[in-house]
C-alpha atoms as a printed R data frame, in Angstrom:
    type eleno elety resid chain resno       x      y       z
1   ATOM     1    CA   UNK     A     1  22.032 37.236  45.804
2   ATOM     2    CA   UNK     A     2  19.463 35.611  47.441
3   ATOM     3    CA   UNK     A     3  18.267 32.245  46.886
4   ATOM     4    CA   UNK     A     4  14.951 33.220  45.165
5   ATOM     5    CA   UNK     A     5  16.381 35.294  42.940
6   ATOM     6    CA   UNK     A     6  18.689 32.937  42.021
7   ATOM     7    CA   UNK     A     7  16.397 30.413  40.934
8   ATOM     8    CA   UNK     A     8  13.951 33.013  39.291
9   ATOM     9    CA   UNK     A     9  17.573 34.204  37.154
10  ATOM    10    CA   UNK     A    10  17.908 30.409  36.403
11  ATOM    11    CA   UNK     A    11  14.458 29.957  34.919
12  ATOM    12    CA   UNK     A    12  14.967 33.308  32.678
13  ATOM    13    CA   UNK     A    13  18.411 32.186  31.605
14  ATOM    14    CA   UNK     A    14  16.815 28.808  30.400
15  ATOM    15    CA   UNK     A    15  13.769 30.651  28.597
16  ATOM    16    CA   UNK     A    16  15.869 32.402  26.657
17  ATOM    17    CA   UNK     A    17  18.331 29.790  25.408
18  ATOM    18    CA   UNK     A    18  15.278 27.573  24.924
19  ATOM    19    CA   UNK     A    19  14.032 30.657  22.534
20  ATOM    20    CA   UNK     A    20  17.380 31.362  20.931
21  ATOM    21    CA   UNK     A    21  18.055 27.771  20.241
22  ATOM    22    CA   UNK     A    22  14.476 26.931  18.425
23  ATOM    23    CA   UNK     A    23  13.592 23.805  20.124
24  ATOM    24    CA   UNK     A    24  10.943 24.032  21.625
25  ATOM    25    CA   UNK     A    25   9.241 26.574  19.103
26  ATOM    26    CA   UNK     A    26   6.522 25.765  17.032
27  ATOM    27    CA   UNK     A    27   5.668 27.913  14.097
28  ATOM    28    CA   UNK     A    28   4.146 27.030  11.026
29  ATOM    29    CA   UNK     A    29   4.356 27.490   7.663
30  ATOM    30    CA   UNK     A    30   2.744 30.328   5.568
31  ATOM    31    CA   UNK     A    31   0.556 30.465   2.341
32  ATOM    32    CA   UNK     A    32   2.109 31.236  -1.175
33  ATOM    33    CA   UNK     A    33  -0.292 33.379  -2.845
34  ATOM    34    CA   UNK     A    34  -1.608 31.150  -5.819
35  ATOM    35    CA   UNK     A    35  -1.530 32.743  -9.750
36  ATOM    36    CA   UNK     A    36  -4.334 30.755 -11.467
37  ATOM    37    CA   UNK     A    37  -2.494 29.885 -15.162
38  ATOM    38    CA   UNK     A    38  -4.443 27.159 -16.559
39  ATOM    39    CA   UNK     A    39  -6.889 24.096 -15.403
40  ATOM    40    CA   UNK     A    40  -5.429 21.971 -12.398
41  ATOM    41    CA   UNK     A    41  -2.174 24.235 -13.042
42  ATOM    42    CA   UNK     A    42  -1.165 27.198 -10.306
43  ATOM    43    CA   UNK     A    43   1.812 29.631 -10.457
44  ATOM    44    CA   UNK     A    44   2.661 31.038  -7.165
45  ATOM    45    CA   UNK     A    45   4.225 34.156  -5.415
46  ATOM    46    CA   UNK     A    46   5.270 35.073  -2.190
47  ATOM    47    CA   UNK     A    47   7.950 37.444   0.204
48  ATOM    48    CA   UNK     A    48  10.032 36.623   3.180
49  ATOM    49    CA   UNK     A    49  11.832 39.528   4.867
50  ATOM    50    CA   UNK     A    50  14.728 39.688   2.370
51  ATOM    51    CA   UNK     A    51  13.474 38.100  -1.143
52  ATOM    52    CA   UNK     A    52  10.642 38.009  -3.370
53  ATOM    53    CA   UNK     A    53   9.717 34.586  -4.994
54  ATOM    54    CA   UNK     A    54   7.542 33.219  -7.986
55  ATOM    55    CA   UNK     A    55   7.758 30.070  -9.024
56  ATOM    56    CA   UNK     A    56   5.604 28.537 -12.354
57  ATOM    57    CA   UNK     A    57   3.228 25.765 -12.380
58  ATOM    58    CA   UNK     A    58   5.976 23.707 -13.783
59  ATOM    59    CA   UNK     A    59   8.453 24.277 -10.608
60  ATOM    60    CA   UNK     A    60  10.380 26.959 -12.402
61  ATOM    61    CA   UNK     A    61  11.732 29.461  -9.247
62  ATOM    62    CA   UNK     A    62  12.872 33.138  -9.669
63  ATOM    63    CA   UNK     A    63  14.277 35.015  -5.999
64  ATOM    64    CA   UNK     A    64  14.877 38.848  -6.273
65  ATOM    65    CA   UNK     A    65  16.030 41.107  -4.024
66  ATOM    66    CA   UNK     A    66  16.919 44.860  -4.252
67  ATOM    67    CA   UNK     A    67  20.508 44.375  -3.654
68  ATOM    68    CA   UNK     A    68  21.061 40.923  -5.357
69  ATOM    69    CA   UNK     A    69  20.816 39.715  -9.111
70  ATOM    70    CA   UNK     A    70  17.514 37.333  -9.728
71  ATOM    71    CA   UNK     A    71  18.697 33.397  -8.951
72  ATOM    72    CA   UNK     A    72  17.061 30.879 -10.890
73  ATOM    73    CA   UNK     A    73  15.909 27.558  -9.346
74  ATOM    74    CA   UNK     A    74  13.820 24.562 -10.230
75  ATOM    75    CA   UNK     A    75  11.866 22.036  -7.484
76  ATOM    76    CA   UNK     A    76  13.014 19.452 -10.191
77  ATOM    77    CA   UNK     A    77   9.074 18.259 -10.913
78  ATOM    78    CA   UNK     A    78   8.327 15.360 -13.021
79  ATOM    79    CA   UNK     A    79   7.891 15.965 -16.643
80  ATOM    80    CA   UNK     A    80   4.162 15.481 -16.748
81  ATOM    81    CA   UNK     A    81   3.742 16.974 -12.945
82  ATOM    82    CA   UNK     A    82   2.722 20.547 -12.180
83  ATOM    83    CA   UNK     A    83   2.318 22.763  -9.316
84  ATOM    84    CA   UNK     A    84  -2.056 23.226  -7.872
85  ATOM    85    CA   UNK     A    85  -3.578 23.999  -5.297
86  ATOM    86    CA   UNK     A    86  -1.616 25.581  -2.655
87  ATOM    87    CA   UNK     A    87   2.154 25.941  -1.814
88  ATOM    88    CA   UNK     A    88   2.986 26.978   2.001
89  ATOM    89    CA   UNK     A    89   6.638 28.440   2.804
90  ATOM    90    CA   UNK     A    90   9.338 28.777   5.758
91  ATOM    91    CA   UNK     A    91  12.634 30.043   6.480
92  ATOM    92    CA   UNK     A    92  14.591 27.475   8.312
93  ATOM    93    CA   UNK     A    93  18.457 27.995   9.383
94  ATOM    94    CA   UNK     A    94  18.627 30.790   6.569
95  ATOM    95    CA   UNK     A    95  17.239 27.786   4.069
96  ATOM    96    CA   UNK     A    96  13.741 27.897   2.092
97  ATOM    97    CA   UNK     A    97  11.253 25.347   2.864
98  ATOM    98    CA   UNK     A    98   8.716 24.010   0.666
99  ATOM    99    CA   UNK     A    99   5.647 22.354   0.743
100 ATOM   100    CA   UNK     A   100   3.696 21.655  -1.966
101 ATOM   101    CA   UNK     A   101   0.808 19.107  -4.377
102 ATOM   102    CA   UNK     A   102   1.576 18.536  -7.802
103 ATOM   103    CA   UNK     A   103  -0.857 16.454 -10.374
104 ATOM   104    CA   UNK     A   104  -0.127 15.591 -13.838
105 ATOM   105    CA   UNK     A   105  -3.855 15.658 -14.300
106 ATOM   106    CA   UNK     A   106  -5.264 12.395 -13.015
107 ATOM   107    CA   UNK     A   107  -3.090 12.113 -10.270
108 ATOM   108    CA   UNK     A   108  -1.725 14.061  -6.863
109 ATOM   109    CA   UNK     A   109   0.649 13.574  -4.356
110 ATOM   110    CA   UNK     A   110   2.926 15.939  -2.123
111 ATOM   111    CA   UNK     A   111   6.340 17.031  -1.874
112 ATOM   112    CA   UNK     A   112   8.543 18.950   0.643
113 ATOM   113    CA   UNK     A   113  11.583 20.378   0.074
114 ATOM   114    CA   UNK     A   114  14.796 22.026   1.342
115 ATOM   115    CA   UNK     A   115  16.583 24.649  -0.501
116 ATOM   116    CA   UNK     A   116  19.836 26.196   0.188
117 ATOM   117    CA   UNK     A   117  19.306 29.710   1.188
118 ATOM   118    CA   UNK     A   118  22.770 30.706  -1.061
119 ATOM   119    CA   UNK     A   119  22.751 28.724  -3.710
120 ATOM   120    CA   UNK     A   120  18.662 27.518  -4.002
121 ATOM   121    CA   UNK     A   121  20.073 23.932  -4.720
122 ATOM   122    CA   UNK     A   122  18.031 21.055  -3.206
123 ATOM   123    CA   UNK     A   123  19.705 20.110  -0.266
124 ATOM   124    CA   UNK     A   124  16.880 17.356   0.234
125 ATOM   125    CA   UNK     A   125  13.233 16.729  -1.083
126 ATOM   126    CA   UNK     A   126  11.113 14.428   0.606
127 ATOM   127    CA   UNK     A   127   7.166 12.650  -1.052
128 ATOM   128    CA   UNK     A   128   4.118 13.684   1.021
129 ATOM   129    CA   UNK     A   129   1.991 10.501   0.009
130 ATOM   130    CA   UNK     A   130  -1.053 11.799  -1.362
131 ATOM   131    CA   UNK     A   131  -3.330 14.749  -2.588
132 ATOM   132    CA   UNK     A   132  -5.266 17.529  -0.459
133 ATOM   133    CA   UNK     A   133  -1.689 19.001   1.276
134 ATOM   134    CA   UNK     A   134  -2.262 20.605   4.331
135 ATOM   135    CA   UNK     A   135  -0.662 23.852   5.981
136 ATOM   136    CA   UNK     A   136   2.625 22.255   7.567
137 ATOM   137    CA   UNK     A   137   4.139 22.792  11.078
138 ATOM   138    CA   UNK     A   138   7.911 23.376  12.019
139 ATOM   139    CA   UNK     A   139   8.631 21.680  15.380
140 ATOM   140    CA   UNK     A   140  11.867 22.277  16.034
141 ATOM   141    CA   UNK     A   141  14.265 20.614  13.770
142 ATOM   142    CA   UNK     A   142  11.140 18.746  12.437
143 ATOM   143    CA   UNK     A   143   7.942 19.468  10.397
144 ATOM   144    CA   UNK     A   144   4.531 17.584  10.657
145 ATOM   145    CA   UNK     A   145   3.382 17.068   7.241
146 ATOM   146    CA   UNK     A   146  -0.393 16.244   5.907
147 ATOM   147    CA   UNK     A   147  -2.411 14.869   2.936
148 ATOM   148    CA   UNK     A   148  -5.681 12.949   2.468
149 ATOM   149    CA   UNK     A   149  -5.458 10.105   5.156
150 ATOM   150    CA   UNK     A   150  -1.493 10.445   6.029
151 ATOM   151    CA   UNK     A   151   0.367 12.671   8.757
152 ATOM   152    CA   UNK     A   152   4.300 12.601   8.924
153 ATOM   153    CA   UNK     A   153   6.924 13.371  10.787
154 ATOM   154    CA   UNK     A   154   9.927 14.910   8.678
155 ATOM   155    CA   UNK     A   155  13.310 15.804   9.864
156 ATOM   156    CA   UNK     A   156  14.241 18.841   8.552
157 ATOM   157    CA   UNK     A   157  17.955 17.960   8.522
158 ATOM   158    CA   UNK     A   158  18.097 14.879   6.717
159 ATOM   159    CA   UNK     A   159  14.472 15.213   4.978
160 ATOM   160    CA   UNK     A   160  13.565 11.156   6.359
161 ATOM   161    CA   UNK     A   161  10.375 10.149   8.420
162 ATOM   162    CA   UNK     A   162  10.987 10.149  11.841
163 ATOM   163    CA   UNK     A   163   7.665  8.705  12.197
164 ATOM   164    CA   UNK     A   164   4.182  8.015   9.594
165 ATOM   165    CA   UNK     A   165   0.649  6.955   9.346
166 ATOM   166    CA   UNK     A   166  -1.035  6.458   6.192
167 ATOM   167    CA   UNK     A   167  -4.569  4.837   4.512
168 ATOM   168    CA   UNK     A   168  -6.372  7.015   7.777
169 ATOM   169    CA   UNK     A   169  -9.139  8.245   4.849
170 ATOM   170    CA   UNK     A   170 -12.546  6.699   5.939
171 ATOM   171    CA   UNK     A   171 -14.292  5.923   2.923
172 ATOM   172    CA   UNK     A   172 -17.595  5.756   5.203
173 ATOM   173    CA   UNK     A   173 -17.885  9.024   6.027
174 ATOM   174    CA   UNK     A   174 -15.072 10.908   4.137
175 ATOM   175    CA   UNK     A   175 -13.238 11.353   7.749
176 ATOM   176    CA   UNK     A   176  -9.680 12.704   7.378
177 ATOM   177    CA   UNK     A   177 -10.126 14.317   4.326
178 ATOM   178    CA   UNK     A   178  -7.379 16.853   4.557
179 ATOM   179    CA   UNK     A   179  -6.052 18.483   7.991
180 ATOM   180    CA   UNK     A   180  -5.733 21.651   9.398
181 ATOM   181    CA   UNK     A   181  -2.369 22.987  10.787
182 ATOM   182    CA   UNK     A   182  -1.470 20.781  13.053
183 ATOM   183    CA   UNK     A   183  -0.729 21.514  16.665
184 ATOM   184    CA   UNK     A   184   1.590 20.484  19.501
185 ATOM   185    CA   UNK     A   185   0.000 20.537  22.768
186 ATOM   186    CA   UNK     A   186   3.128 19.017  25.354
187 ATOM   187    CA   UNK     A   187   3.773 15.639  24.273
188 ATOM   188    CA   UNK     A   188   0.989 15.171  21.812
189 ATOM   189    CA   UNK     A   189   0.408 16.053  18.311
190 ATOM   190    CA   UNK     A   190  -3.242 17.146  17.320
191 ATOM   191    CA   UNK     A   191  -4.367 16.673  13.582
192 ATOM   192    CA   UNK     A   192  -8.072 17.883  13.239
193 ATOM   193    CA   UNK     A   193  -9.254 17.456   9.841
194 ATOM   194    CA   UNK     A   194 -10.609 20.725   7.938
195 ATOM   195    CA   UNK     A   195 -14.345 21.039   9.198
196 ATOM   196    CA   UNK     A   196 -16.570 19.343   6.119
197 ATOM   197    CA   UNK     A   197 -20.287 20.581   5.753
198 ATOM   198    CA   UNK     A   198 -21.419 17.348   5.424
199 ATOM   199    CA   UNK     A   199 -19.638 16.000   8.684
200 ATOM   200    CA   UNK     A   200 -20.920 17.120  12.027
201 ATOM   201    CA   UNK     A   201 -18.002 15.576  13.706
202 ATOM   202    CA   UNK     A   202 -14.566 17.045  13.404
203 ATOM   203    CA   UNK     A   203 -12.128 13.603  13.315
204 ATOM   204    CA   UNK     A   204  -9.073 14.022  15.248
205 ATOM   205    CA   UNK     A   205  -5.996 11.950  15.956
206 ATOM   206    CA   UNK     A   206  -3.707 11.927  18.866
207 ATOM   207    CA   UNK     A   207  -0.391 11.183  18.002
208 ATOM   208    CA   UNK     A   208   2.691 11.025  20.732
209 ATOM   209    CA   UNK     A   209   5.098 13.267  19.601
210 ATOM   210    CA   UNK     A   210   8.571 11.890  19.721
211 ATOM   211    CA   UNK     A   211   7.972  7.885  18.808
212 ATOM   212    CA   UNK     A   212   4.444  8.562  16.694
213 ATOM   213    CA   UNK     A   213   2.536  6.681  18.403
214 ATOM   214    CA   UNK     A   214  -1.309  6.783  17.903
215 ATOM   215    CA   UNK     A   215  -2.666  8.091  21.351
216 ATOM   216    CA   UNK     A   216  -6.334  8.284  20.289
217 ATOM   217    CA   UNK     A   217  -8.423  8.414  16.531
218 ATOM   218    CA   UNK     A   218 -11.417  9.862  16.764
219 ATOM   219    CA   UNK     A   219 -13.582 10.150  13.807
Protein backbone atom coordinates (compact mmCIF):
# COMPACT_ATOMS: atom_id res chain seq x y z
CA UNK A 1 0.00 0.00 0.00
CA UNK A 2 1.26 3.11 -0.84
CA UNK A 3 2.18 5.79 1.40
CA UNK A 4 -0.80 8.10 0.59
CA UNK A 5 -3.14 5.74 1.06
CA UNK A 6 -1.84 4.87 4.11
CA UNK A 7 -2.14 8.06 5.69
CA UNK A 8 -5.62 8.82 4.03
CA UNK A 9 -6.68 4.99 5.86
CA UNK A 10 -5.16 6.56 9.07
CA UNK A 11 -7.26 9.71 9.05
CA UNK A 12 -10.59 7.50 8.32
CA UNK A 13 -9.67 5.03 11.02
CA UNK A 14 -9.38 8.04 13.52
CA UNK A 15 -12.79 9.68 12.26
CA UNK A 16 -14.51 6.91 13.03
CA UNK A 17 -13.28 6.02 16.51
CA UNK A 18 -13.53 9.74 17.23
CA UNK A 19 -17.44 9.18 16.13
CA UNK A 20 -17.92 5.86 17.87
CA UNK A 21 -16.35 7.03 21.03
CA UNK A 22 -18.54 10.47 21.43
CA UNK A 23 -15.88 12.87 22.21
CA UNK A 24 -15.73 15.12 20.15
CA UNK A 25 -19.61 15.22 19.35
CA UNK A 26 -21.73 17.88 20.20
CA UNK A 27 -25.43 17.43 20.24
CA UNK A 28 -27.89 19.05 22.20
CA UNK A 29 -30.68 18.49 24.06
CA UNK A 30 -34.35 18.38 22.82
CA UNK A 31 -37.69 20.07 23.93
CA UNK A 32 -40.31 18.19 26.16
CA UNK A 33 -43.55 19.13 24.84
CA UNK A 34 -45.15 21.25 27.76
CA UNK A 35 -49.03 20.22 29.14
CA UNK A 36 -50.28 23.56 30.56
CA UNK A 37 -52.09 22.24 34.13
CA UNK A 38 -52.41 25.22 36.18
CA UNK A 39 -50.74 28.91 36.68
CA UNK A 40 -46.78 28.84 36.81
CA UNK A 41 -47.36 24.86 36.83
CA UNK A 42 -46.43 22.63 33.45
CA UNK A 43 -46.81 18.84 32.95
CA UNK A 44 -44.69 17.55 30.23
CA UNK A 45 -44.43 14.72 27.56
CA UNK A 46 -42.04 13.50 25.30
CA UNK A 47 -40.50 10.10 23.14
CA UNK A 48 -37.04 8.83 22.62
CA UNK A 49 -36.63 5.90 20.21
CA UNK A 50 -37.68 3.21 22.72
CA UNK A 51 -40.01 4.93 25.55
CA UNK A 52 -42.67 7.33 25.96
CA UNK A 53 -42.46 9.76 29.00
CA UNK A 54 -44.82 12.20 31.02
CA UNK A 55 -43.90 13.53 33.92
CA UNK A 56 -46.43 16.01 36.27
CA UNK A 57 -45.81 19.45 37.34
CA UNK A 58 -44.89 18.03 40.64
CA UNK A 59 -41.87 15.74 39.17
CA UNK A 60 -44.02 12.66 39.14
CA UNK A 61 -42.40 10.38 35.94
CA UNK A 62 -44.27 7.54 34.07
CA UNK A 63 -41.91 5.55 31.00
CA UNK A 64 -43.93 3.12 28.74
CA UNK A 65 -42.97 1.09 26.20
CA UNK A 66 -44.81 -1.55 24.07
CA UNK A 67 -42.87 -4.40 25.34
CA UNK A 68 -42.20 -3.23 28.99
CA UNK A 69 -44.58 -2.59 32.08
CA UNK A 70 -44.94 1.43 32.90
CA UNK A 71 -41.87 2.40 35.57
CA UNK A 72 -42.62 4.98 37.93
CA UNK A 73 -40.06 7.70 38.84
CA UNK A 74 -39.89 10.96 40.70
CA UNK A 75 -37.09 14.03 40.02
CA UNK A 76 -37.46 14.21 43.91
CA UNK A 77 -38.74 18.18 43.75
CA UNK A 78 -39.12 20.18 46.79
CA UNK A 79 -42.41 20.10 48.47
CA UNK A 80 -43.51 23.56 47.51
CA UNK A 81 -41.47 23.35 43.95
CA UNK A 82 -43.09 22.49 40.63
CA UNK A 83 -42.15 21.86 37.17
CA UNK A 84 -42.76 25.49 34.35
CA UNK A 85 -41.67 26.53 31.66
CA UNK A 86 -39.77 24.16 29.63
CA UNK A 87 -38.02 20.75 30.24
CA UNK A 88 -35.30 19.68 27.44
CA UNK A 89 -34.20 15.83 27.27
CA UNK A 90 -31.15 13.45 26.18
CA UNK A 91 -30.13 10.00 26.06
CA UNK A 92 -26.68 9.66 27.41
CA UNK A 93 -24.80 6.10 27.79
CA UNK A 94 -28.41 4.44 27.67
CA UNK A 95 -29.26 7.02 30.80
CA UNK A 96 -32.05 9.91 30.68
CA UNK A 97 -30.96 13.37 31.05
CA UNK A 98 -32.83 16.14 32.42
CA UNK A 99 -32.95 19.62 32.40
CA UNK A 100 -35.36 21.54 33.86
CA UNK A 101 -36.89 25.21 36.07
CA UNK A 102 -39.01 24.68 38.88
CA UNK A 103 -40.75 27.71 41.03
CA UNK A 104 -42.75 27.35 44.05
CA UNK A 105 -44.42 30.53 42.93
CA UNK A 106 -42.18 33.43 43.87
CA UNK A 107 -39.15 31.81 43.15
CA UNK A 108 -37.05 29.80 40.18
CA UNK A 109 -34.03 28.10 39.82
CA UNK A 110 -32.75 25.05 37.62
CA UNK A 111 -31.97 21.56 37.96
CA UNK A 112 -30.26 18.80 35.87
CA UNK A 113 -30.42 15.43 36.35
CA UNK A 114 -29.20 11.89 35.59
CA UNK A 115 -31.40 8.95 35.58
CA UNK A 116 -30.57 5.39 35.27
CA UNK A 117 -31.81 4.15 32.02
CA UNK A 118 -32.91 0.56 34.00
CA UNK A 119 -33.95 1.44 37.02
CA UNK A 120 -34.93 5.57 36.54
CA UNK A 121 -33.13 6.10 39.98
CA UNK A 122 -31.14 9.37 40.28
CA UNK A 123 -27.78 8.52 39.71
CA UNK A 124 -26.91 12.35 40.27
CA UNK A 125 -28.85 15.77 40.19
CA UNK A 126 -27.04 18.82 39.96
CA UNK A 127 -28.75 23.06 40.78
CA UNK A 128 -28.71 25.27 37.66
CA UNK A 129 -28.56 28.65 39.71
CA UNK A 130 -31.34 30.59 38.56
CA UNK A 131 -34.62 31.04 36.45
CA UNK A 132 -35.07 31.43 32.50
CA UNK A 133 -33.28 27.67 31.70
CA UNK A 134 -31.93 27.50 28.48
CA UNK A 135 -31.80 24.57 25.79
CA UNK A 136 -28.60 22.59 27.11
CA UNK A 137 -25.63 21.17 25.10
CA UNK A 138 -23.91 17.65 25.49
CA UNK A 139 -20.16 18.02 24.83
CA UNK A 140 -18.86 14.94 25.19
CA UNK A 141 -18.94 13.59 28.63
CA UNK A 142 -20.06 17.17 29.61
CA UNK A 143 -23.12 19.49 29.21
CA UNK A 144 -23.09 23.40 29.11
CA UNK A 145 -25.88 24.50 31.17
CA UNK A 146 -27.77 28.12 31.20
CA UNK A 147 -30.06 30.42 33.26
CA UNK A 148 -30.53 34.19 33.68
CA UNK A 149 -26.87 35.53 34.06
CA UNK A 150 -25.01 31.97 34.73
CA UNK A 151 -23.42 29.37 32.17
CA UNK A 152 -21.91 26.00 33.55
CA UNK A 153 -19.97 23.43 32.81
CA UNK A 154 -21.40 19.97 34.16
CA UNK A 155 -19.79 16.64 34.04
CA UNK A 156 -22.09 14.27 33.10
CA UNK A 157 -20.39 11.49 35.08
CA UNK A 158 -20.13 12.82 38.39
CA UNK A 159 -22.90 15.71 37.92
CA UNK A 160 -20.00 18.58 39.53
CA UNK A 161 -18.95 21.93 37.77
CA UNK A 162 -16.07 21.55 35.87
CA UNK A 163 -16.17 25.17 35.43
CA UNK A 164 -19.02 28.41 36.26
CA UNK A 165 -19.86 31.99 35.85
CA UNK A 166 -22.64 33.56 37.55
CA UNK A 167 -24.30 37.35 38.42
CA UNK A 168 -23.51 37.97 34.22
CA UNK A 169 -27.38 39.63 34.19
CA UNK A 170 -26.88 43.40 33.33
CA UNK A 171 -29.42 45.17 35.11
CA UNK A 172 -28.68 48.21 32.60
CA UNK A 173 -29.85 46.87 29.72
CA UNK A 174 -31.35 43.42 30.63
CA UNK A 175 -28.14 41.76 28.74
CA UNK A 176 -27.93 37.99 29.33
CA UNK A 177 -31.31 37.44 29.96
CA UNK A 178 -31.52 33.81 29.06
CA UNK A 179 -29.25 32.00 26.28
CA UNK A 180 -29.70 30.21 23.33
CA UNK A 181 -28.17 26.69 22.77
CA UNK A 182 -24.94 27.11 23.21
CA UNK A 183 -22.25 26.26 20.72
CA UNK A 184 -18.71 24.89 20.51
CA UNK A 185 -16.73 26.39 17.86
CA UNK A 186 -12.85 24.54 18.44
CA UNK A 187 -11.70 25.62 21.68
CA UNK A 188 -14.32 28.16 22.52
CA UNK A 189 -17.72 28.07 23.89
CA UNK A 190 -20.31 30.64 22.41
CA UNK A 191 -23.36 31.69 24.66
CA UNK A 192 -25.52 34.28 22.69
CA UNK A 193 -28.35 35.37 24.67
CA UNK A 194 -32.01 34.83 23.10
CA UNK A 195 -32.47 37.97 20.73
CA UNK A 196 -34.74 40.61 23.01
CA UNK A 197 -36.94 43.20 21.03
CA UNK A 198 -35.89 45.77 23.05
CA UNK A 199 -32.03 45.04 22.60
CA UNK A 200 -30.44 45.74 19.27
CA UNK A 201 -27.33 44.05 20.36
CA UNK A 202 -27.17 40.33 20.79
CA UNK A 203 -24.60 39.93 24.11
CA UNK A 204 -22.27 37.16 23.74
CA UNK A 205 -19.59 35.55 25.85
CA UNK A 206 -16.52 33.71 24.89
CA UNK A 207 -15.68 31.17 27.15
CA UNK A 208 -12.42 28.70 26.69
CA UNK A 209 -13.65 25.45 26.72
CA UNK A 210 -11.66 23.13 28.87
CA UNK A 211 -10.47 25.60 31.99
CA UNK A 212 -13.68 28.22 31.55
CA UNK A 213 -12.01 30.89 31.08
CA UNK A 214 -13.76 34.15 29.92
CA UNK A 215 -12.22 34.82 26.37
CA UNK A 216 -14.40 37.86 25.56
CA UNK A 217 -18.11 39.44 27.05
CA UNK A 218 -19.71 41.32 24.81
CA UNK A 219 -22.90 42.93 25.66
Amino acid sequence: MRRNEITVLFILVLLLTTSASGQEISRSFSVAKSLPDQVGSTDFEFSTATHSYKISHQGKGLRGSSNETPLSFSLRLDKADHLTRSLYYAEYQGDLLLLGEVSDHEYGSGFIVRLDGRTLQIKWKQIVSGFNIGPGLIDGSSAYVTAIGFIGKVSLKTGAYAWLHKDLYRQSNSAFNSFEIPEVIGNIVVFREIAFYLRKKIAIIRVERWKGKIISLDT
